[in-house]
Structure formats: structure tokens, C-alpha cells
C-alpha positions in Angstrom: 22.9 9.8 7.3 20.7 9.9 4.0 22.8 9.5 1.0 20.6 10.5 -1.4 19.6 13.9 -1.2 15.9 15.5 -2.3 17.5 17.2 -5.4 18.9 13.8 -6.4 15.3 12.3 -6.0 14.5 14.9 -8.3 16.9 13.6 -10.8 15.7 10.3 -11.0 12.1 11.5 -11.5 13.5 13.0 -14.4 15.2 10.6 -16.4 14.3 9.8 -20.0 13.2 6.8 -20.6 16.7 5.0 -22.6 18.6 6.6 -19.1 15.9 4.5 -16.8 16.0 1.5 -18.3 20.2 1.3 -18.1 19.8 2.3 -15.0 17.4 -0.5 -14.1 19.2 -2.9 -16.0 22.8 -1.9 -14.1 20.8 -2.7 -10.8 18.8 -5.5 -11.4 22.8 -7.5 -13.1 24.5 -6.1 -10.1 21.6 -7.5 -7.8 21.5 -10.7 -9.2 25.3 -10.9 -9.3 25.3 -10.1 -5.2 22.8 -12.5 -4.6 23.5 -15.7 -6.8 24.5 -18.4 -6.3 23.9 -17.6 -2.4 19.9 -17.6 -2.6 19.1 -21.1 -3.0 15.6 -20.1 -3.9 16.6 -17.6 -6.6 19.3 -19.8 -8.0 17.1 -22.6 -8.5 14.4 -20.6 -10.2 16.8 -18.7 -12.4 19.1 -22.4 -13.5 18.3 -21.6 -17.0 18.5 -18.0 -17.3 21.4 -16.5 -19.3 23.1 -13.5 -16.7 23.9 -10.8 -16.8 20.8 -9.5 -18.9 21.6 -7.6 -22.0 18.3 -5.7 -22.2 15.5 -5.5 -19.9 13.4 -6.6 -23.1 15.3 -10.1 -21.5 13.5 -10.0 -18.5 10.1 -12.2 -19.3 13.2 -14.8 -19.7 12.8 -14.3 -15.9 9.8 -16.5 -13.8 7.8 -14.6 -11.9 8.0 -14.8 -7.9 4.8 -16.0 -6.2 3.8 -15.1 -2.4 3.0 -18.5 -1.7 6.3 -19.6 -3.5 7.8 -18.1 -0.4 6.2 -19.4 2.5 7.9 -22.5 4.3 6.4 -25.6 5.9 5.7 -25.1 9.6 8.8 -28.0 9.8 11.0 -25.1 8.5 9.9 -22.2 10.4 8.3 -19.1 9.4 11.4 -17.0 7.4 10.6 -16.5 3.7 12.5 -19.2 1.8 14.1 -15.7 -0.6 17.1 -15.5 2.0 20.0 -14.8 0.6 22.2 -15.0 3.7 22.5 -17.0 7.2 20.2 -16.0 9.1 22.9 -14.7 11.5 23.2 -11.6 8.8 20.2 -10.4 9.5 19.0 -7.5 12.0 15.6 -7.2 11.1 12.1 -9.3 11.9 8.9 -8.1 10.1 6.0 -10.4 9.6 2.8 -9.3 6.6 -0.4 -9.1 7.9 -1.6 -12.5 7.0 -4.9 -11.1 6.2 -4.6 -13.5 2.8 -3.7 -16.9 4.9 -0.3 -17.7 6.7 1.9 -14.6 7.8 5.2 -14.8 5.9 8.1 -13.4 8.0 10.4 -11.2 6.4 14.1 -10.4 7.4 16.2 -7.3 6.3 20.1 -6.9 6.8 21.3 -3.5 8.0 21.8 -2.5 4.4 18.6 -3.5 3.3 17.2 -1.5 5.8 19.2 1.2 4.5 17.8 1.1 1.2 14.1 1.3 3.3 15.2 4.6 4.8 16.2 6.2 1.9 13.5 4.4 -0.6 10.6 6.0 2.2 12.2 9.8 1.5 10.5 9.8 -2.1 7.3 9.4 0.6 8.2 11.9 3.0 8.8 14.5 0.1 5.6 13.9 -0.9 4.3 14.9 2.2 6.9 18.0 2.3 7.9 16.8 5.8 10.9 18.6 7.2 13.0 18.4 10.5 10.9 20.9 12.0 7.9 18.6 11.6 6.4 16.5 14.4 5.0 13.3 13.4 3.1 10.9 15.0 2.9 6.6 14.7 -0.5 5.8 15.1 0.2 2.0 15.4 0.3 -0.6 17.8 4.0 -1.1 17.7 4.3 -5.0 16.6 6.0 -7.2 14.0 4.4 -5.3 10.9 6.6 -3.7 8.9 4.8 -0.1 8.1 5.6 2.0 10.8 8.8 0.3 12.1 10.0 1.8 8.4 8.1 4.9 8.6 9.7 5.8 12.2 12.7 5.2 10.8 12.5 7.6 7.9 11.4 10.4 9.3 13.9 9.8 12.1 16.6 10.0 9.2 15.2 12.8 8.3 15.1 15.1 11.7 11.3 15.0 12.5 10.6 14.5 16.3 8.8 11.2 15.8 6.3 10.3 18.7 5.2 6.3 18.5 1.3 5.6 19.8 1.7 1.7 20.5 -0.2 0.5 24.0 -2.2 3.8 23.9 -6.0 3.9 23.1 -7.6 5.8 20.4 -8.8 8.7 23.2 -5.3 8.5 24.8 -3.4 9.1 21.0 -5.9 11.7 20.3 -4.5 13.4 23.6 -1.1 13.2 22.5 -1.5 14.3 19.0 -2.8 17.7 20.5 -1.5 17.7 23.3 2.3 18.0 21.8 1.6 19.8 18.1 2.0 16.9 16.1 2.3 17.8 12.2 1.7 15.0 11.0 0.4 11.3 11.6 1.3 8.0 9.9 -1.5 5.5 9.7 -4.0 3.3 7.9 -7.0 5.3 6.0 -9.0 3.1 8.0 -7.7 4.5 11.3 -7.6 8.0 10.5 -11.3 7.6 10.2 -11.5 5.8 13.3 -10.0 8.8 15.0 -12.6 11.0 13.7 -15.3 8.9 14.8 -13.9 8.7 18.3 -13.2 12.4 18.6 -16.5 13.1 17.4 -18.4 11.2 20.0 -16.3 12.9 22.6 -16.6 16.5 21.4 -13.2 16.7 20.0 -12.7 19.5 17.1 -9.8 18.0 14.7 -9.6 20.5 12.9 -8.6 22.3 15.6 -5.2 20.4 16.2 -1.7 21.7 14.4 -2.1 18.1 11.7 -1.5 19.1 8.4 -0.8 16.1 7.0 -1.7 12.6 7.2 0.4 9.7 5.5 -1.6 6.8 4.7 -1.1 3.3 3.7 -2.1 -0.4 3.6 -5.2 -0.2 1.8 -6.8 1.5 -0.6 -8.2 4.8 0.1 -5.4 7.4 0.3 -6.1 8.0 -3.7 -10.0 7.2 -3.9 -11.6 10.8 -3.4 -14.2 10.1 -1.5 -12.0 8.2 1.1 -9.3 11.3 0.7 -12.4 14.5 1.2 -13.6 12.6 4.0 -10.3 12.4 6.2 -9.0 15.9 5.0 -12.0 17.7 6.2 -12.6 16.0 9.2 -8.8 16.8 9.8 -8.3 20.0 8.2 -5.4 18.4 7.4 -3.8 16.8 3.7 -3.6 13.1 2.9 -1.1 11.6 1.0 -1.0 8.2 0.2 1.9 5.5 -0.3 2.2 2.3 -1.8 4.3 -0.6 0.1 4.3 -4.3 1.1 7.1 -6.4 3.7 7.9 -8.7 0.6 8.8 -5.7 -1.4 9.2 -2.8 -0.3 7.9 1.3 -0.1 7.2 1.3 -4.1 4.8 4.0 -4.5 4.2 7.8 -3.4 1.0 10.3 -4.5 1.7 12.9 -7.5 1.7 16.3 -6.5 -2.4 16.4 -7.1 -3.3 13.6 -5.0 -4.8 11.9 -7.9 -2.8 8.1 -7.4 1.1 7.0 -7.3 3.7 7.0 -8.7 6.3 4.0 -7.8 9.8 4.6 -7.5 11.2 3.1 -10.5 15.0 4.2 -9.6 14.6 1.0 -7.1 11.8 -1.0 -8.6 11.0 -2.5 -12.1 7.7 -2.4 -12.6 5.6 -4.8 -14.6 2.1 -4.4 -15.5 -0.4 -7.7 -17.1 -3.5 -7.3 -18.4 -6.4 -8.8 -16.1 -8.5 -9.2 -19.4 -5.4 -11.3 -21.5 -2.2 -11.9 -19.2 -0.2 -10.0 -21.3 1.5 -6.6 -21.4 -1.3 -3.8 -20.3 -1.6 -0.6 -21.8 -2.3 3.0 -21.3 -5.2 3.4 -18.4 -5.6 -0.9 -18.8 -6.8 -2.7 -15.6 -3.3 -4.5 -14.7 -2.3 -6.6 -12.1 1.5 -4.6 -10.4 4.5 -6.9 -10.8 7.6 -5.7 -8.7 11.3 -6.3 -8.9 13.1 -4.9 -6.3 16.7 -3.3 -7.2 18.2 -2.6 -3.7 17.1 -5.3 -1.2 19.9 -7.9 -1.5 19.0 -9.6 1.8 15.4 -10.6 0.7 15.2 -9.9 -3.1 11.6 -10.4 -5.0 12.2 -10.8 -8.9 9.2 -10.3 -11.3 7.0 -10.6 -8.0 3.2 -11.0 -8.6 1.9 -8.4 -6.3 -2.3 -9.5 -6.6 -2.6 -5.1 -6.5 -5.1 -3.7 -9.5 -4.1 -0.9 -10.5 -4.2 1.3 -14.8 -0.7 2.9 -15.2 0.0 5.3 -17.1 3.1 6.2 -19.1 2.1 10.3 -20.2 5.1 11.8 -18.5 4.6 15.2 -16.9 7.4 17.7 -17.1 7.9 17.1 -12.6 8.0 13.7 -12.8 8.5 10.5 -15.6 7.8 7.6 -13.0 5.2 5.5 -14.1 1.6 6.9 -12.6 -1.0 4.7 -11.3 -4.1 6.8 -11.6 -6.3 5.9 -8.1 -3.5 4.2 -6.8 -3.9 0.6 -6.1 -7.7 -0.2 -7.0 -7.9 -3.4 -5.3 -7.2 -6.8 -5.4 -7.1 -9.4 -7.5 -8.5 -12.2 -5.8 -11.1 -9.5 -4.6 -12.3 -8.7 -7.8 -16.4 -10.0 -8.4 -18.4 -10.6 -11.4 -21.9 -9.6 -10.5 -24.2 -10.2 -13.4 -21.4 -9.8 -15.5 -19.8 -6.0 -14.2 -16.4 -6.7 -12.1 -17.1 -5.1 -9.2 -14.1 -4.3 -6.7 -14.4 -3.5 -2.7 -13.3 -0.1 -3.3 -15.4 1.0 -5.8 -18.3 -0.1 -3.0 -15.9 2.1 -0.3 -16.0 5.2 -3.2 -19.5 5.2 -2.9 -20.2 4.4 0.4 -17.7 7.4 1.7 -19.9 9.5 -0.4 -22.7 9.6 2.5 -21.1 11.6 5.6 -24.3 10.0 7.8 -22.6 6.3 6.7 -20.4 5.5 9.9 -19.0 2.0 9.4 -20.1 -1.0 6.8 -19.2 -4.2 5.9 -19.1 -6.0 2.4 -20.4 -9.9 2.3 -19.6 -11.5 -1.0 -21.3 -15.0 -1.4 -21.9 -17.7 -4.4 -25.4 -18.1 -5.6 -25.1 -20.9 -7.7 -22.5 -20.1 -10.4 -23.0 -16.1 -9.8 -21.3 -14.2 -7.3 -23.6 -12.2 -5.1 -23.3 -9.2 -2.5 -25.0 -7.4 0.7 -23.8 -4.4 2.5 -24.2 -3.8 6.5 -24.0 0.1 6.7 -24.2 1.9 10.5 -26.3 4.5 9.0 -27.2 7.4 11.0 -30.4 7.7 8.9 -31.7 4.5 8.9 -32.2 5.1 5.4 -30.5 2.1 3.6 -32.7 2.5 0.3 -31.1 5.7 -0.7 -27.4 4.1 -0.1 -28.5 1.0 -2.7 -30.4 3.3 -5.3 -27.0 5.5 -5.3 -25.2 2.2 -5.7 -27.5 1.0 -8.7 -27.7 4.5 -10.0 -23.7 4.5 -10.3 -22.5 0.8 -10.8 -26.0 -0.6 -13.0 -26.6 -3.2 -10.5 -29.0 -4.0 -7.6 -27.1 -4.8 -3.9 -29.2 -5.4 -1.1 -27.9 -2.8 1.5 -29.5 -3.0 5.3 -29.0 -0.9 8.1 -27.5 -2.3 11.5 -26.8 -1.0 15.2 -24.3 1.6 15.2 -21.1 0.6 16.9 -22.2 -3.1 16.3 -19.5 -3.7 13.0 -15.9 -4.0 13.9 -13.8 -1.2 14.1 -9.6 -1.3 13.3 -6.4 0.3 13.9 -4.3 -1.5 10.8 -5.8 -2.8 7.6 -10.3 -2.5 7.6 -11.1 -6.1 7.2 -14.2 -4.9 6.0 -15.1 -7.1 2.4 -15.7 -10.7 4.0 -15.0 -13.3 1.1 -17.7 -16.5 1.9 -17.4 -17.6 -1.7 
């Protein structure tokens, strides 16, 4: 049974900003009350710290959490060393994708799971899903996190939920139209996938009941390009969603599909400056830092998330959450500096969506020297490569050799497109 209800959502969206910040600050002292001295890891990294916080002006007096502060020593197994209980306490295995190095698992009591339920509403409004909706997991159904929290939501909230593990993209295709599905969970990666597969079997999407399409994991859900290309294909509405097994479903799109907003009711959100480590402003690049208010069981405090994104504090009269405008732009260990421009994977991805005749690419950074340097693979059903890299110099001042390969020959995916391959 949800406990909070969609006009309460509302509420918090609302707040003013003196009214947030208590609220944060109540949630973040009762948190760290729950949790200390329990969590060995958080109790050793907060020894010095003077609790309970007055202010959350006091909260740089906090460190800041590290991925790779979490992950154990093969000697100690895989669980994140952020535990705040025996292991005994917990009901729920998640492991990330390890698409950054070693997987970190990730456990969740039942009430931390809880607060993923009802976190993942502020999501599902977005969408406007209701219990008349039938929604669709296109997933394989393994340890990551997404859609295990995803099913569970929209379970919660009455949707006939249909899971796709084990089946094959034709197969889920079948299902999806075969039993009205309303909407479909999945990556922005795979919902393209999809239309790629239904195209070279003569299947009209648009024709299916989808109206909406919830995507997450990578960027795309917020860049236009990405968005105009699923949609109509589809016939259907994307909206995207921010999340990560560390920390949590932290961001749903604004009404006008423009980026996210994250759910500061359950998350303090931080934002640092890529150009001076400090505080960013208005519409600054900014690295996300995440502390999460209602996860007891795994807790991250002031956790460095590596995700770009420019927030923006100009409240709308709907909503006061802080707005990322494009939602997450990338990452920071992704970001290039190519003849001096930064250059991130999705602003190549923006582009590249732009041609419908582009199929599939892939993105090769190297080291030339002391510069960074790039090449692009497209599956281009034009052969015509030049007019790709004169687009790309025309609209990002630089010169990237872009060459035309097989089509079907680049990998395809059903989770997160590994398609920016790092060799420097």
C-alpha cells in the first residue's frame, strides 16, 4: 500500500525553499541518527563531525562518499562496505552494471525497498500511468536494479505489469501487441533497438496501443534528437528518469520533456562546478552530488555521482524541485578536450540521431600525444559519411573523422549502449 499519495507528491513539489531545507535537514539528523554508530563505514568517515546538523549550510562539514570508497576486496566479498545492518536484515540483491570497472552489489531492507516504491511514483506520475495501464519490462530479468524497482512500482500502483526476461526482441515485440501494452520500461538504447527490429520485419509501431515509453540508464530520454526519434517511431511519449543502485530513483522529466527534476523531498542535492570545484550556478556545467534521505539500509552521504548535468533553481509555479535542463549530459570521466572544446558522448549521440538513415555508431576516443582525439563508425544507410562529419564540424567547430561500416556489423544492446569506447 503506497503511503504517500499523488496530491501529497504535489505538496512537496511545492514547498518554498526555508520549508525544504527543514525538511531535508529533519531527514538527513534522523537518517544519521538511525544509522550511526551501526555503519562502520559512515561512522568512521563522520568521527569528527558535530551531529545532529544545525543547518544544512553544515553539510560541507560532511566528506563526500566515493564509488570506489565502497567496493570491498574480493577477500571480503562483493556487498558495498555502506551496510548499516547484518546482512541477515537484508531482503534485497542488486548489483550496478560495472560498465566503469568492478560491479558493486547493493542490498536493500524491506523498508528501504519501500522508500524505492514510493520514491519511483514521482516517475510514474510523470508518465500519468494509472491502474488501468498495461506496462511492459523490456529487460532481461537479472541482478540490475532498474526494472526489479520499476515492476515493483507500478505493481504498487495497479498497472498489469508484463516482465520480457528470456524473450527475444521479435518475441517482446509480439507480446507488446499482442496483449495492448500502454506502456514499456526500458533503456533509450533498446527502445531504438525495437524499432530497428520491427522495421526489418515489417512491423508498424505506431500501430500498437504504447503511448508511453519510460526510459532510463543513459542519456537520451532528455536529448531531443534521441526523444523525436523514439516518439515517432512509436507514436508513443517518452519520459525519462534519473536513478543509480547506489542511490536511488532521484530524478523524473518536467511536464515539457525538456530534462529532470530530482526529488529533493528524498534527496539533497549538491551541484560542483567542473570549471572550479566549487558551488555551481544557474545553467553551470556541474558534476550531481546525492544524499539520500530514506535508504537507511545502504545510505550514500554527499555521494559523488560522476553525472554532468546545469541545474537550475527558476521555480515554476507546478513544481520548485531543482531542474536539470537535458537531464544528465554525460559523464565525467567521459568528458574530452578536443583541440581545446569539451566534447561529451552525448552531444556526438544529439547529432548523430539527427540523421534518420544513421542506424547504429560507435564513438573511439584515443590519445594522440598529449591531445585527445576521436573517430566515429556510423551504419549509414547512405554511405554518405562526409555529410555526418561536415554536420558535426558545422555544429561543434571541430573536424572528427567519421567512416561508414557494414550495417548490422556494430553491437547492438538491450541495457545500457556501450557505444563511446574509452582507449585513452
Amino acid at each position: 500500500m503506497l503511503k504517500t499519495t499523488y496530491e501529497r507528491r504535489r505538496k512537496l513539489e511545492l514547498l518554498e525553499g526555508s520549508e525544504l531545507a527543514q525538511l531535508q535537514l529533519a531527514k538527513l539528523n534522523e537518517l544519521l541518527t538511525t544509522i550511526l554508530p551501526n555503519n562502520a563505514f559512515y561512522a568512521s568517515k563522520l568521527s569528527r563531525v558535530k551531529l545532529p546538523l544545525t543547518s544544512l549550510a553544515d553539510l560541507d562539514q560532511l566528506p563526500f562518499t566515493f564509488k570506489d570508497e565502497l567496493l570491498c576486496s574480493r577477500s571480503d566479498g562483493d556487498f558495498a562496505k555502506n551496510l548499516t545492518y547484518p546482512v541477515e536484515r537484508y531482503s534485497r540483491f542488486h548489483r550496478t552494471s560495472g560498465t566503469r570497472g568492478h560491479a558493486l552489489v547493493v542490498l536493500d531492507t524491506d523498508q528501504d525497498w519501500h522508500w524505492w516504491i514510493e520514491t519511483w511514483q514521482f516517475v510514474l506520475d510523470a508518465a500519468d500511468l494509472t491502474p488501468s495501464d498495461r506496462v511492459f519490462m523490456a529487460f532481461s530479468f537479472g541482478p540490475f536494479i532498474g526494472f526489479w524497482s520499476a515492476f515493483d512500482a507500478t505493481v504498487a500502483r495497479g498497472c498489469l505489469v508484463i516482465p520480457g526476461g528470456g524473450l527475444s526482441t521479435l518475441a517482446r515485440l509480439d507480446t507488446i501487441r499482442n496483449n495492448g501494452v500502454t506502456a514499456i520500461c526500458c533503456t533509450p538504447t533498446y527502445a531504438l533497438h525495437m524499432v530497428e527490429v520491427a522495421a526489418g520485419n515489417d512491423i508498424n509501431l505506431a500501430s500498437f496501443d504504447v503511448q508511453r515509453i519510460i526510459v532510463a540508464g543513459e542519456p537520451g530520454g532528455s536529448l531531443p534528437a534521441v526523444r523525436e526519434r523514439i516518439e515517432s517511431a512509436w507514436n508513443a511519449k517518452v519520459i525519462d528518469h534519473g536513478g543509480a543502485s547506489e542511490v536511488g530513483p532521484w530524478g523524473y522529466a518536467d511536464t515539457q520533456q525538456r530534462g529532470l527534476h530530482i526529488v529533493e523531498s528524498e534527496f539533497i542535492a549538491e551541484f560542483l562546478s567542473v570549471e572550479s570545484g566549487k558551488p555551481a550556478g544557474e545553467g553551470e556545467l556541474a558534476e550531481l552530488v546525492l544524499t539520500t534521505l530514506g535508504r537507511a539500509g545502504s545510505p550514500v552521504i554527499r555521494y559523488r555521482t560522476g553525472d554532468l548535468v546545469r541545474p537550475s533553481w527558476n521555480a515554476t509555479v507546478a513544481n520548485r524541485f531543482v531542474f536539470l535542463e537535458g537531464g544528465v549530459l554525460g559523464r565525467a570521466d567521459d568528458m574530452m578536450i578536443i583541440r581545446g572544446v569539451n566534447i561529451f558522448p552525448s552531444s556526438l549521440e544529439q547529432i548523430l540521431h539527427s540523421f534518420p538513415e544513421v542506424i547504429e555508431y560507435r564513438i573511439t576516443a584515443t590519445r594522440d600525444g598529449e591531445m585527445d582525439s576521436l573517430g566515429i563508425e556510423v551504419e549509414d544507410r547512405l554511405h554518405e559519411p562526409a555529410r555526418i562529419a561536415k554536420e558535426l564540424q558545422l555544429r561543434l567547430g571541430l573536424r572528427i573523422a567519421v567512416a561508414a561500416v557494414e550495417i548490422g556489423s556494430l553491437p547492438r544492446f538491450e541495457g545500457k549502449g556501450k557505444r563511446f569506447v574509452d582507449r585513452r
